[in-house]
C-alpha positions in Angstrom: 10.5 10.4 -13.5 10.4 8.2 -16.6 12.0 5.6 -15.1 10.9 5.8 -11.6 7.5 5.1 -13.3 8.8 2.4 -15.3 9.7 0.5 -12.2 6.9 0.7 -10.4 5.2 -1.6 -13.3 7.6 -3.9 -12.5 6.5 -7.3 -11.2 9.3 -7.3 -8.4 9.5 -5.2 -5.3 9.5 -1.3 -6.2 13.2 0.0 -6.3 12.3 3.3 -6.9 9.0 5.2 -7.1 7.8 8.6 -8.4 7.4 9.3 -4.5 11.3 8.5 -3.9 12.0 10.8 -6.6 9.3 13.6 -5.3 11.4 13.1 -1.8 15.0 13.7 -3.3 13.9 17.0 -4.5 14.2 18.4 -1.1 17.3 18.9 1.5 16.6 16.4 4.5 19.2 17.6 6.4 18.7 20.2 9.3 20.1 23.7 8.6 23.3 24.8 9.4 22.3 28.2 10.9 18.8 29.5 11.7 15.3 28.1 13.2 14.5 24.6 12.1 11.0 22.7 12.7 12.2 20.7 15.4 13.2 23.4 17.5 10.5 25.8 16.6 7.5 23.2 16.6 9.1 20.3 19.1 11.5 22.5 21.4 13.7 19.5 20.2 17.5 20.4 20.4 20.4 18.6 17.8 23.3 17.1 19.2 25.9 14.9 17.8 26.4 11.1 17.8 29.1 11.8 20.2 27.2 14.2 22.5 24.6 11.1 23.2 26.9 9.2 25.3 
């Protein structure tokens, strides 16, 4: 976090913030197995790249 804050006082675009770091904590992927937000909330299915076509 130290140094996340120290580039924020930078006087150049902000590489990484406290907020960046705050986000990394947590998985951003979809689960595997089980109910995610998406589906639950959305009634949004997953599919692959491939299934897209």
């Amino acid at each position: 976090h130290l140094q996340a804050l120290a580039f924020e006082f930078l006087p150049v675009p902000t590489l990484m913030s406290r907020d960046n770091i705050a986000s990394m904590q947590l998985p951003n992927i979809l689960p595997l197995n089980g109910v995610d937000a998406l589906t639950k909330i959305f009634s949004i299915s997953r599919r692959t790249l491939e299934g897209m076509k």
